[in-house]
C-alpha positions in Angstrom: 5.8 60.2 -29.6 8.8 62.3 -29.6 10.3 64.7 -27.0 11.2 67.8 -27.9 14.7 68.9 -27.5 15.5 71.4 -25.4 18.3 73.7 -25.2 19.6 76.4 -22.7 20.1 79.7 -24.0 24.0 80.0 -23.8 23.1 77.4 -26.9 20.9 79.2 -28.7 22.7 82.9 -28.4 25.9 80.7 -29.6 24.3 79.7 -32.8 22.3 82.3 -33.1 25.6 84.7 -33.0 27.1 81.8 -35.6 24.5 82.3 -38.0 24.5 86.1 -37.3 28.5 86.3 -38.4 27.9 84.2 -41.7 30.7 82.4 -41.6 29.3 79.0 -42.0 25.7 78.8 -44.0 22.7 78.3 -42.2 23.1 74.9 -43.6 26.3 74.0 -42.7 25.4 75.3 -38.5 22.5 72.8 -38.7 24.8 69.9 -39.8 27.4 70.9 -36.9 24.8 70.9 -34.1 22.4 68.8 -35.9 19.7 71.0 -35.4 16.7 72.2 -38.7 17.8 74.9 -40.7 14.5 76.5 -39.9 15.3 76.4 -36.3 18.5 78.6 -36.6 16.8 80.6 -38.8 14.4 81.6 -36.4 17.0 81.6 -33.8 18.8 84.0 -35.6 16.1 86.6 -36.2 14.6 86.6 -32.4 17.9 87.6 -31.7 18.5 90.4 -33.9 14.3 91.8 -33.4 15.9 91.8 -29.6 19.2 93.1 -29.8 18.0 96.4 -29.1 16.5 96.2 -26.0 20.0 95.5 -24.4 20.5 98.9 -25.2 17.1 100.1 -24.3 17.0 98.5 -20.9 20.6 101.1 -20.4 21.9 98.0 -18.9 25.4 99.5 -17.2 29.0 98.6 -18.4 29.4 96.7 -15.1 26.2 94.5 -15.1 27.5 93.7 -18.6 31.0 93.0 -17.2 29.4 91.0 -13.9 27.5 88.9 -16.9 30.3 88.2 -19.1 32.6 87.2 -16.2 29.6 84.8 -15.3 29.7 82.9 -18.7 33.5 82.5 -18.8 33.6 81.4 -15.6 30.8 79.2 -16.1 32.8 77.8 -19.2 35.9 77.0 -17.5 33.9 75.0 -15.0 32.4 73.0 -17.8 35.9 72.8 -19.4 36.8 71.6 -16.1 34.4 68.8 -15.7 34.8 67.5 -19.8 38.7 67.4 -18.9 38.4 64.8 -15.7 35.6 63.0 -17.4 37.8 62.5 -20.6 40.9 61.3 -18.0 38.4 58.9 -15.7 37.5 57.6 -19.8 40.8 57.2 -20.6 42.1 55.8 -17.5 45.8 56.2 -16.4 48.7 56.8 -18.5 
């Protein structure tokens, strides 16, 4: 049998927040991260039935701040990493 994929939830807020823009279908997102339609779709609306308790929880500008700088960081790491991996692929010049 099978195993599920699994997937972190950077992942899933990106193409959640992909489908939640519009501009690509639904259709189109699950061709470009090969994932089911129905999958996005339900991606999608978890994320808008919780969008408001970011605002409920009064989460303060800071914490927000403290989080964002987390993920950029976090993605220049990985940018990081995918760079010498594509070099050590590529071998010298």
């Amino acid at each position: 049998m099978a195993k599920r994929r699994q997937y972190s939830a950077e992942f899933k807020a990106k193409v959640a927040l992909a489908a939640i823009r519009g501009d690509e279908t639904v259709a189109e997102l699950a061709s470009r991260y090969q994932i089911h339609p129905n999958v996005i779709a339900k991606w999608k609306r978890m994320a808008l039935d919780n969008l408001t308790d970011v605002f409920r929880r009064g989460l303060s500008a800071d914490s927000l701040d403290r989080e964002a700088e987390k993920r950029r960081n976090s993605s220049r790491l990985c940018d990081h990493r995918f760079a010498g991996v594509a070099r050590s692929v590529q071998g010298p010049n």
